[in-house]
C-alpha positions in Angstrom: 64.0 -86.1 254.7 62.5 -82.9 256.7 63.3 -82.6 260.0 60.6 -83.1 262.5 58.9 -79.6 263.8 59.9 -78.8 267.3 57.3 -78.8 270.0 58.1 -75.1 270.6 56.8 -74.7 267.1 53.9 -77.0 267.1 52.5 -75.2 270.3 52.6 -71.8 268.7 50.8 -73.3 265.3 48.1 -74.4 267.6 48.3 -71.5 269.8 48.3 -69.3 266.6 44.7 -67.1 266.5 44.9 -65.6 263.2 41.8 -63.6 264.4 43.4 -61.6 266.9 44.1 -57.9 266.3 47.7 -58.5 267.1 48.3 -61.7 265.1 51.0 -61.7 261.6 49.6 -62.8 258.8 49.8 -66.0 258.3 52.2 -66.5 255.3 54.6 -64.2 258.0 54.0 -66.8 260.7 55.0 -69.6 258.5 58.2 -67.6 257.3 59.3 -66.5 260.9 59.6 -70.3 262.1 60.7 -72.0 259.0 57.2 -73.9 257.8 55.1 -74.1 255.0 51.3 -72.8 254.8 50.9 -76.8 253.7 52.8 -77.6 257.1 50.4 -74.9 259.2 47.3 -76.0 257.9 48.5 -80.0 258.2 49.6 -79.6 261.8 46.1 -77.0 262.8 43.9 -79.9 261.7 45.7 -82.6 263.2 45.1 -80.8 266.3 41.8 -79.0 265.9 39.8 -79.9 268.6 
């Protein structure tokens, strides 16, 4: 069973602005804190406002 995604790591995913001139790409995001692309996109639209 996966272990359940911090809430460190939940803030940045929704914090994440992969418009910014300074933002990784996204595939680097995922890799830095241990996600999928499956688990960012999940975890953006559950939060999407």
């Amino acid at each position: 069973m996966p272990e359940p995604l911090s809430l460190t790591t939940r803030r940045a995913i929704i914090d994440f602005d992969p418009n910014a001139s300074d933002s990784p790409p996204i595939t680097e995001f995922c890799r830095h804190h241990g996600i999928t692309r499956t688990t960012f996109y999940a975890i953006r639209k559950r939060y999407k406002t």
